[in-house]
PDB file of N, CA, C and O in Angstrom:
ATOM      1  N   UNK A   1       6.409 -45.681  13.533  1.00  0.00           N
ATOM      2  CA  UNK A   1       5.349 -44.716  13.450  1.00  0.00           C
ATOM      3  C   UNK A   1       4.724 -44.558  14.834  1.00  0.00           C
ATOM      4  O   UNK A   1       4.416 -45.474  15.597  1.00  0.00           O
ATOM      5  N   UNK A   2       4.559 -42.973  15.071  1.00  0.00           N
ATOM      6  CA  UNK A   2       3.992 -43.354  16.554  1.00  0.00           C
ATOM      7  C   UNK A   2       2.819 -43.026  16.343  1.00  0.00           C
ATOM      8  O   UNK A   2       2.418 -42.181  15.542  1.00  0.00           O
ATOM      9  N   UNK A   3       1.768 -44.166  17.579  1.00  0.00           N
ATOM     10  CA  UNK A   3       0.619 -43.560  17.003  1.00  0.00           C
ATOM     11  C   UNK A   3      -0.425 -43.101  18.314  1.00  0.00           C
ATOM     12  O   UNK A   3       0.062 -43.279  19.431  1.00  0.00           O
ATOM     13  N   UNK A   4      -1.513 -42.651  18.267  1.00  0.00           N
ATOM     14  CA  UNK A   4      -2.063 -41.671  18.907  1.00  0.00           C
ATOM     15  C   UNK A   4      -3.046 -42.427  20.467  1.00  0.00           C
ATOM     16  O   UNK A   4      -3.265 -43.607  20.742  1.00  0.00           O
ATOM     17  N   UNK A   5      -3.299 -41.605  20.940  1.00  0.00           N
ATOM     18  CA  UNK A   5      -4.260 -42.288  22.331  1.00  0.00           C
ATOM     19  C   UNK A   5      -5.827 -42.204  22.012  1.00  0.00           C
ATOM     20  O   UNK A   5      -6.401 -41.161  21.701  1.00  0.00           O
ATOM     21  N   UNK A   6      -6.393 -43.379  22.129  1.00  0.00           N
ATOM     22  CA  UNK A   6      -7.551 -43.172  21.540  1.00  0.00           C
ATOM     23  C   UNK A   6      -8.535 -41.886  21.869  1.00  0.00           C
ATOM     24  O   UNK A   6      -8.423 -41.377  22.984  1.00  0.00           O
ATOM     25  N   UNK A   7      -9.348 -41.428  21.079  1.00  0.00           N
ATOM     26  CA  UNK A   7     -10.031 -40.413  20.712  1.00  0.00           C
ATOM     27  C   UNK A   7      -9.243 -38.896  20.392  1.00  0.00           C
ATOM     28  O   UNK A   7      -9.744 -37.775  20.301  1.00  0.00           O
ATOM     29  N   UNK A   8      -7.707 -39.369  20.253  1.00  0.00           N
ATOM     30  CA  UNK A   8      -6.927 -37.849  19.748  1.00  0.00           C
ATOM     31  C   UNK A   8      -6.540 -37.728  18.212  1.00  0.00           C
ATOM     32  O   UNK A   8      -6.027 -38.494  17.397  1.00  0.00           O
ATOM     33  N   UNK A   9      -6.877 -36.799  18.191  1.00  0.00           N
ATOM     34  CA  UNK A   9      -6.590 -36.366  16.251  1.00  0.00           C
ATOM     35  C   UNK A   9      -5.236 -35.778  15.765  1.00  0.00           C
ATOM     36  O   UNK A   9      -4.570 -35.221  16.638  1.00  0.00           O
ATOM     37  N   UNK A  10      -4.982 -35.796  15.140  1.00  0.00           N
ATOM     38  CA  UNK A  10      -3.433 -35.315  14.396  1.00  0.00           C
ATOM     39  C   UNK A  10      -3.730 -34.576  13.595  1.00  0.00           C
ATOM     40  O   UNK A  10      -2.825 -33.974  13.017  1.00  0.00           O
ATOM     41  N   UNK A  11      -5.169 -34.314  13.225  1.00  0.00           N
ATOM     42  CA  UNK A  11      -5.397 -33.372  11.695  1.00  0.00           C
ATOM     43  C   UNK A  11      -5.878 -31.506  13.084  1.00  0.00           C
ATOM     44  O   UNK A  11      -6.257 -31.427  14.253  1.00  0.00           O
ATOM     45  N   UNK A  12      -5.590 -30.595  12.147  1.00  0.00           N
ATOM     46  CA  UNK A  12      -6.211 -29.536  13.040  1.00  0.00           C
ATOM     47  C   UNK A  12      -6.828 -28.888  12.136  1.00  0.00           C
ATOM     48  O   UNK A  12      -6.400 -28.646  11.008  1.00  0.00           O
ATOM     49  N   UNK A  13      -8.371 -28.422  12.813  1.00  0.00           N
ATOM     50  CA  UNK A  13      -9.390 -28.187  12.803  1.00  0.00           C
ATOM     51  C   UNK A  13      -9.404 -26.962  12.081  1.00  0.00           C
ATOM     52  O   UNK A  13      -8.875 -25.900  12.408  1.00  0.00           O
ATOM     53  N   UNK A  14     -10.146 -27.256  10.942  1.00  0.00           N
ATOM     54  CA  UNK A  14     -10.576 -26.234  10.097  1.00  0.00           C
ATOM     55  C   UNK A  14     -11.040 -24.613  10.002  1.00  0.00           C
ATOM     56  O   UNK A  14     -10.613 -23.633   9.391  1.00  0.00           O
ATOM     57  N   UNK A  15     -12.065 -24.849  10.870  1.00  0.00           N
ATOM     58  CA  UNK A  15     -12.149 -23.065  11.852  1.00  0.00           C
ATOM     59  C   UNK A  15     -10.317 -22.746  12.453  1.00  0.00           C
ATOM     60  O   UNK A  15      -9.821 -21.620  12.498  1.00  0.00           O
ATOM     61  N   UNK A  16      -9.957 -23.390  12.651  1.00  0.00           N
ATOM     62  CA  UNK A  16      -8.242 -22.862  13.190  1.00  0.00           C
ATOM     63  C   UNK A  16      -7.363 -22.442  12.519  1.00  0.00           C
ATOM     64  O   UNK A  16      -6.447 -21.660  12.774  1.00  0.00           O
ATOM     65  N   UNK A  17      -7.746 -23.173  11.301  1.00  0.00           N
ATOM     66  CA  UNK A  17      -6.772 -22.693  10.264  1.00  0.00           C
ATOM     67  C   UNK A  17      -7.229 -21.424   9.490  1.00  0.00           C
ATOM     68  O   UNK A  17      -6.503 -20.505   9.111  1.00  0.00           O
ATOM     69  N   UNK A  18      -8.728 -21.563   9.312  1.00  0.00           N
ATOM     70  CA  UNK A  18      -9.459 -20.345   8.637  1.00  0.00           C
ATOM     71  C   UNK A  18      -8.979 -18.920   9.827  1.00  0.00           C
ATOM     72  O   UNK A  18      -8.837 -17.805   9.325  1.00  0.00           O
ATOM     73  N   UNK A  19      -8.727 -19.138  11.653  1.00  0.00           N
ATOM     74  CA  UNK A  19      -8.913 -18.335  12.203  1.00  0.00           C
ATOM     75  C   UNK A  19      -7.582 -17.579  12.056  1.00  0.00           C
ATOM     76  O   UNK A  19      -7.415 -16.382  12.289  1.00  0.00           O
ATOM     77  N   UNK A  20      -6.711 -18.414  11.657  1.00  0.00           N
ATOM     78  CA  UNK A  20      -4.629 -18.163  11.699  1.00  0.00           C
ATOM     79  C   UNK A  20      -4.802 -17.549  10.060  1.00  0.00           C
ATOM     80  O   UNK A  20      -4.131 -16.523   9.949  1.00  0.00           O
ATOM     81  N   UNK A  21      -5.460 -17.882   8.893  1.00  0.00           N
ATOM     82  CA  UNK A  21      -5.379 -17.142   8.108  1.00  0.00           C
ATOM     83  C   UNK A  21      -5.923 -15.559   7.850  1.00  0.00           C
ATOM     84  O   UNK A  21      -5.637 -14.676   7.040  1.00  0.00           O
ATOM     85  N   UNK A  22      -6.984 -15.703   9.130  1.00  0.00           N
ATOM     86  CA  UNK A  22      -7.935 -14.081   8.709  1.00  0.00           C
ATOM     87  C   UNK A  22      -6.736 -13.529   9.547  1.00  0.00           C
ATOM     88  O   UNK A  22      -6.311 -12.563   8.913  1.00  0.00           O
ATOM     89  N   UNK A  23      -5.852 -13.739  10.908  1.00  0.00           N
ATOM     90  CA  UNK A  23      -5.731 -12.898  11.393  1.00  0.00           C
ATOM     91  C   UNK A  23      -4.142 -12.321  10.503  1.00  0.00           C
ATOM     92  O   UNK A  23      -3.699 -11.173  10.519  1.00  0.00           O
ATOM     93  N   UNK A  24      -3.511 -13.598   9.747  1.00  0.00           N
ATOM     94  CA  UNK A  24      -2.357 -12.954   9.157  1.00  0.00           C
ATOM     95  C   UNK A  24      -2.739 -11.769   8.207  1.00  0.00           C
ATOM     96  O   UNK A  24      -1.984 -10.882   7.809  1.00  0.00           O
ATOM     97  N   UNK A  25      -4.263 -11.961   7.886  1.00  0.00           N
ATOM     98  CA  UNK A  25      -4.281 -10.863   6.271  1.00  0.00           C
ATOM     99  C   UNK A  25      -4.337  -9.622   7.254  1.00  0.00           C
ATOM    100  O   UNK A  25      -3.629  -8.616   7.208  1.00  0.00           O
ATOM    101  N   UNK A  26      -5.411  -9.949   8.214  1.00  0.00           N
ATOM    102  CA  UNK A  26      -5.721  -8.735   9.207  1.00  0.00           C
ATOM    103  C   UNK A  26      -4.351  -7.907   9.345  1.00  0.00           C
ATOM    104  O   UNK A  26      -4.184  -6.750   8.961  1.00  0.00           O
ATOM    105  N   UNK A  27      -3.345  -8.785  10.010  1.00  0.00           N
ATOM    106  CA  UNK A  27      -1.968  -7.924   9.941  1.00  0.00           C
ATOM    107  C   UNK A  27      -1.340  -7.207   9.216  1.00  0.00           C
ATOM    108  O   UNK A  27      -0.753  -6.158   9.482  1.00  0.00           O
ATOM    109  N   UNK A  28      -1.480  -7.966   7.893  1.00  0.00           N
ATOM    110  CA  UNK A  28      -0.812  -7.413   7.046  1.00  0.00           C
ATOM    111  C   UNK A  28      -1.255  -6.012   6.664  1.00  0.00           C
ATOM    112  O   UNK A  28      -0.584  -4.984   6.576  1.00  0.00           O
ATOM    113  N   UNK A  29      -3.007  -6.299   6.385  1.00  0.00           N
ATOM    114  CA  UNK A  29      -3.551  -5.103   5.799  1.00  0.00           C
ATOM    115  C   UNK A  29      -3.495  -3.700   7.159  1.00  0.00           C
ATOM    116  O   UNK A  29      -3.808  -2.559   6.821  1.00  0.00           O
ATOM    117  N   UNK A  30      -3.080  -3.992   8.589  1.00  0.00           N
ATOM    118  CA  UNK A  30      -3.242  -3.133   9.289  1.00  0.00           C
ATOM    119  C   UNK A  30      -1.549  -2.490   8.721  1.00  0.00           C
ATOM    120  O   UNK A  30      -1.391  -1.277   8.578  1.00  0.00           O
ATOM    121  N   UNK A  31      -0.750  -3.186   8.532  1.00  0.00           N
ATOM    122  CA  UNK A  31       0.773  -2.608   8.251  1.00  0.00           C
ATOM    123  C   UNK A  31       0.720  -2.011   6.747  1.00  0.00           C
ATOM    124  O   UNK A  31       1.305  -1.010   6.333  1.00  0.00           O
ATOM    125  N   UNK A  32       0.197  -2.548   6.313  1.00  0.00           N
ATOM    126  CA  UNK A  32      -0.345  -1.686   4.638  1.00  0.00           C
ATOM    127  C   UNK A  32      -0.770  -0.535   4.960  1.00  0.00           C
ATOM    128  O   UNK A  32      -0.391   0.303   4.142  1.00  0.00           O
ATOM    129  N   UNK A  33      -1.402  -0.102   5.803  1.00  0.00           N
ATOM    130  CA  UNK A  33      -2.428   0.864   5.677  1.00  0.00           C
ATOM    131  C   UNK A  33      -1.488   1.874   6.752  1.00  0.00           C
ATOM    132  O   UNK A  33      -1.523   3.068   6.457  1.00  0.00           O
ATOM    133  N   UNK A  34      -0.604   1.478   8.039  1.00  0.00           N
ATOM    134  CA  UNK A  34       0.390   2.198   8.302  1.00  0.00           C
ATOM    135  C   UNK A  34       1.508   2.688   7.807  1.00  0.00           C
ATOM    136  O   UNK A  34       2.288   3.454   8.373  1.00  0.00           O
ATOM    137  N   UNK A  35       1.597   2.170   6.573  1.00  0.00           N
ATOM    138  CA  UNK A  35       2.879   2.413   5.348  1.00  0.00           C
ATOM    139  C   UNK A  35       2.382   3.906   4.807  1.00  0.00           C
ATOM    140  O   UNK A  35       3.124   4.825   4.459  1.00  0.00           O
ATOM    141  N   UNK A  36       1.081   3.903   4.825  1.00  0.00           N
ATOM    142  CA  UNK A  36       0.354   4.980   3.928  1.00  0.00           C
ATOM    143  C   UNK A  36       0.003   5.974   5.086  1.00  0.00           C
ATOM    144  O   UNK A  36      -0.744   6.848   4.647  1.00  0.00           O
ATOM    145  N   UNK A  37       0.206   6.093   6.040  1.00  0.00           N
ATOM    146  CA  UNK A  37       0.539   6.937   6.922  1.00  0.00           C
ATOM    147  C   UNK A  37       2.089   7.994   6.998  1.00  0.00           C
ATOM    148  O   UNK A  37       2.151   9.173   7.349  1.00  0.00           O
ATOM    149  N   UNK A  38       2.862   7.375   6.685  1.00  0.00           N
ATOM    150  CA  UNK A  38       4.385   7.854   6.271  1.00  0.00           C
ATOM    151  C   UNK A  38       5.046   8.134   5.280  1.00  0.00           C
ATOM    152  O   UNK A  38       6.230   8.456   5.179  1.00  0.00           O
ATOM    153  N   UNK A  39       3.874   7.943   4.171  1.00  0.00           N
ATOM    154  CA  UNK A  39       4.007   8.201   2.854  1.00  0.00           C
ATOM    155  C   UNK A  39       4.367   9.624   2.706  1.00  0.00           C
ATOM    156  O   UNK A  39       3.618  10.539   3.049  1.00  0.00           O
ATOM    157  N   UNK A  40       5.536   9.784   2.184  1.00  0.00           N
ATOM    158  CA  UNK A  40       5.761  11.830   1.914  1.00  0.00           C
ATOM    159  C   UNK A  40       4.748  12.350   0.523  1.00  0.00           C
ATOM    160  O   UNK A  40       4.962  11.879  -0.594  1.00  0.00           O
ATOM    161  N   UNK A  41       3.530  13.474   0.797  1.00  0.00           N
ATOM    162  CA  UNK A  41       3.104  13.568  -0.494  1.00  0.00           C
ATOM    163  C   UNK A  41       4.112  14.789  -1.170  1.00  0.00           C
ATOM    164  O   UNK A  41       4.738  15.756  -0.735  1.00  0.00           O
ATOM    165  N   UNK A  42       3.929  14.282  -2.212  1.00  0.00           N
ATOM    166  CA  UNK A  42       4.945  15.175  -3.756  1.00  0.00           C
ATOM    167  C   UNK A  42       3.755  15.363  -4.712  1.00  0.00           C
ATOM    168  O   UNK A  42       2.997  14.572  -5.273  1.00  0.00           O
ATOM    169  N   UNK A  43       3.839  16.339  -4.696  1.00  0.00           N
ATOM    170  CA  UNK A  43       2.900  17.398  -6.231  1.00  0.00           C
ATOM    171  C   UNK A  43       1.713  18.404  -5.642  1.00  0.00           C
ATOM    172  O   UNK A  43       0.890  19.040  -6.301  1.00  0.00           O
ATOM    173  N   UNK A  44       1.897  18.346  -4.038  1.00  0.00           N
ATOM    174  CA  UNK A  44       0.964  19.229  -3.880  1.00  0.00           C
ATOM    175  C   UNK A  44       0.568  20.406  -4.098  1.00  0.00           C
ATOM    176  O   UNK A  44      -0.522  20.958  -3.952  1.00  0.00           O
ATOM    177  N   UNK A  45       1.830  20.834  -4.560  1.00  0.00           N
ATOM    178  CA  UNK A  45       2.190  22.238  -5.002  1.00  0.00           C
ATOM    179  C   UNK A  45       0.651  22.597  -6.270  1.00  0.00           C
ATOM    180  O   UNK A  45      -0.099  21.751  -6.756  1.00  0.00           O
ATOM    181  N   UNK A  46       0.630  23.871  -6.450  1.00  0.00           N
ATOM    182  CA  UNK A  46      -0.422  24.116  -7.336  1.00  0.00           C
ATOM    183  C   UNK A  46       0.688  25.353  -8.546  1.00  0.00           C
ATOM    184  O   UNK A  46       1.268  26.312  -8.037  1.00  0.00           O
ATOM    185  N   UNK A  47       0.787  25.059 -10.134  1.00  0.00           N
ATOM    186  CA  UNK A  47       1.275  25.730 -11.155  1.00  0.00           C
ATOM    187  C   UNK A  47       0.106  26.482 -11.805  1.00  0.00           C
ATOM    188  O   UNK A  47      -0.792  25.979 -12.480  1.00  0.00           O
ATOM    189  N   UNK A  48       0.263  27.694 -11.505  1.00  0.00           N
ATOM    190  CA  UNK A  48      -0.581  28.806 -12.715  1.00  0.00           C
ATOM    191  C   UNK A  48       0.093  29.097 -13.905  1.00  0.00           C
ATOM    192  O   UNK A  48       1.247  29.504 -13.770  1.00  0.00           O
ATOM    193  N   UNK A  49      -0.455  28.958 -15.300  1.00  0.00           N
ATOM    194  CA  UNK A  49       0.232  29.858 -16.007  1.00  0.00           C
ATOM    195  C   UNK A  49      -1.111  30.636 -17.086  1.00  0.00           C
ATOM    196  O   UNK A  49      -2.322  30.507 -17.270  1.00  0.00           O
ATOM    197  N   UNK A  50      -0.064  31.404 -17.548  1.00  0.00           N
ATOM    198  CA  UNK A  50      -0.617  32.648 -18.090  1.00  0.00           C
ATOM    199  C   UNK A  50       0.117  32.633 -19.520  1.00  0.00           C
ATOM    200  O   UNK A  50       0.336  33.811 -19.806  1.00  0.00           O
ATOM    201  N   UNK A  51       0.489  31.964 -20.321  1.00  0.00           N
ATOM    202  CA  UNK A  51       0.804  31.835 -21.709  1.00  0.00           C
ATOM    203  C   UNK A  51       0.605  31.795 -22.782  1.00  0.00           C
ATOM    204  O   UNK A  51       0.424  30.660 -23.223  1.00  0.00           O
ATOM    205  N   UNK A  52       0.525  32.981 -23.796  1.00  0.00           N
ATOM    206  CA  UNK A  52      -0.632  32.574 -24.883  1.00  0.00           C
ATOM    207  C   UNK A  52       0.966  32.932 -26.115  1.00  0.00           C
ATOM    208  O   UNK A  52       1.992  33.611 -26.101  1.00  0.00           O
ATOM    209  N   UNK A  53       0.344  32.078 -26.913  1.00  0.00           N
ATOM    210  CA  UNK A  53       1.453  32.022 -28.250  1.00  0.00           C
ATOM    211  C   UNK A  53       2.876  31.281 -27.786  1.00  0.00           C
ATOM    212  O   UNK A  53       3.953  31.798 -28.086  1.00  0.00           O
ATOM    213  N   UNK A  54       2.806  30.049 -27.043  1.00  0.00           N
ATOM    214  CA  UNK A  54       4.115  29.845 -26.399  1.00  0.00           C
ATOM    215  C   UNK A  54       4.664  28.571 -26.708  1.00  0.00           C
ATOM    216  O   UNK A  54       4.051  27.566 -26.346  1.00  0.00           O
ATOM    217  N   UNK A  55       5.772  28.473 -27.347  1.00  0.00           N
ATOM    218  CA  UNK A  55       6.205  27.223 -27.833  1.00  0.00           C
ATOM    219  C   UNK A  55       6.124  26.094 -26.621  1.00  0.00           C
ATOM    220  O   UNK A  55       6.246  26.615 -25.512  1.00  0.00           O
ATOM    221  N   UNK A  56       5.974  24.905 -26.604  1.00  0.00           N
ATOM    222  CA  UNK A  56       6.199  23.546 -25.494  1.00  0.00           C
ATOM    223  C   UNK A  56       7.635  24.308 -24.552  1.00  0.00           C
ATOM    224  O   UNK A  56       7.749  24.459 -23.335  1.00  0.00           O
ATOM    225  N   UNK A  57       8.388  24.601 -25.433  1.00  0.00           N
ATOM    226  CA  UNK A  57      10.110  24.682 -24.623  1.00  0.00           C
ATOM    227  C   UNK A  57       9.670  25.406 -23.709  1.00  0.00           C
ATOM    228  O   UNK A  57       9.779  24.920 -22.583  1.00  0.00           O
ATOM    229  N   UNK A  58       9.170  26.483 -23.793  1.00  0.00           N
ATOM    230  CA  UNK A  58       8.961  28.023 -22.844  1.00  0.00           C
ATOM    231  C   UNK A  58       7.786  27.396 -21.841  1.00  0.00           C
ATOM    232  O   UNK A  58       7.830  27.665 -20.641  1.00  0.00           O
ATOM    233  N   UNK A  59       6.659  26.488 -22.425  1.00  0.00           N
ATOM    234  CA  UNK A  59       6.146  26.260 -21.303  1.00  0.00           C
ATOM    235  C   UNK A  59       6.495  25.168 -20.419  1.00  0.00           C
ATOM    236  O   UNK A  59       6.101  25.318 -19.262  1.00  0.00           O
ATOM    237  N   UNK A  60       6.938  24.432 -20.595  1.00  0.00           N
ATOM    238  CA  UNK A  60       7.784  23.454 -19.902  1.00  0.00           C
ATOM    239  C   UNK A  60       9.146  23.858 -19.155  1.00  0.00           C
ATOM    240  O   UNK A  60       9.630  23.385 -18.127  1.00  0.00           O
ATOM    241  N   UNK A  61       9.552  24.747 -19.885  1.00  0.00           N
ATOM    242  CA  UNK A  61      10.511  25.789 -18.740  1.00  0.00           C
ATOM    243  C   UNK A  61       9.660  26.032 -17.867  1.00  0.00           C
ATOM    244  O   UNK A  61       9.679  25.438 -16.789  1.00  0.00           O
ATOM    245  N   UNK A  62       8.715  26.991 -18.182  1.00  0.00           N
ATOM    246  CA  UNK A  62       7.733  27.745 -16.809  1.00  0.00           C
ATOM    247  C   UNK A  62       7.146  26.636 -15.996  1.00  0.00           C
ATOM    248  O   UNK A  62       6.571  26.926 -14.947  1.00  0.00           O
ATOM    249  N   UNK A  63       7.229  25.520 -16.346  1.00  0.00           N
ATOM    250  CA  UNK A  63       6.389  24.897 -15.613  1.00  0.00           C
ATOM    251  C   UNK A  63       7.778  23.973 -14.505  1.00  0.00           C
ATOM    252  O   UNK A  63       7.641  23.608 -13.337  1.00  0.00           O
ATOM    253  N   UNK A  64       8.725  23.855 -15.187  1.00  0.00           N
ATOM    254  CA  UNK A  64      10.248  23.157 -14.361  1.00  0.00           C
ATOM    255  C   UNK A  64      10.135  24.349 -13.318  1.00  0.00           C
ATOM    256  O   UNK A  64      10.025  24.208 -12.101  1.00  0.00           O
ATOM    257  N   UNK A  65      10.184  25.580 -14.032  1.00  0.00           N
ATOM    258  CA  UNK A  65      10.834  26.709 -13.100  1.00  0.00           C
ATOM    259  C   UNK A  65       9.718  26.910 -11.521  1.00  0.00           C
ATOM    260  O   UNK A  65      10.117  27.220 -10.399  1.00  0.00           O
ATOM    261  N   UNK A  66       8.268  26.609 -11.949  1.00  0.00           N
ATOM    262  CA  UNK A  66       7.636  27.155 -10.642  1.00  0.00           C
ATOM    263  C   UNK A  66       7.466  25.635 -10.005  1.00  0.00           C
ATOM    264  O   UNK A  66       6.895  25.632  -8.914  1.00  0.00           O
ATOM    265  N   UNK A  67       7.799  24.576 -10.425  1.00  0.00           N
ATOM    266  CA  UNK A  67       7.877  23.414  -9.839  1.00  0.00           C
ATOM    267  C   UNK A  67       8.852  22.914  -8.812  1.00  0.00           C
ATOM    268  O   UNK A  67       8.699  21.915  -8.109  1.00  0.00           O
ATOM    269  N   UNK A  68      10.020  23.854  -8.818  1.00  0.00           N
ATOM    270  CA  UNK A  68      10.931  23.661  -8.386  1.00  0.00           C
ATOM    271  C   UNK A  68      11.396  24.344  -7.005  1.00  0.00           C
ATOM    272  O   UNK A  68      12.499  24.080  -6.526  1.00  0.00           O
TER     273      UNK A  68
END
């Protein structure tokens, strides 16, 4: 066992470890939040309709058809 020179520690210091954990979340959440930068948006599109008396089929057609 080897052992140490007097007044040196082997344990590391609590603020150090608290400081190595804020900065990994820090990272992470800065790369999270650049993910959502490159995100493609889908549905921006805007569907009108004008349908009165119209079975689901016909409107769900109209709605595939101007979605597309």
């Amino acid at each position: 066992m080897k052992k140490n020179a007097p007044g040196m520690t082997t344990h590391v210091p609590r603020l150090f470890i608290k400081c190595l954990l804020m900065m990994k979340f820090t990272i992470l959440l800065v790369f999270a939040f650049s993910l959502q930068s490159f995100a493609r948006g889908y549905g921006q599109e805007t569907i009108s309709l004008n349908l009165e008396k119209a079975t689901l089929k016909k409107v769900f057609k109209a709605i595939e058809q101007q979605g597309a």
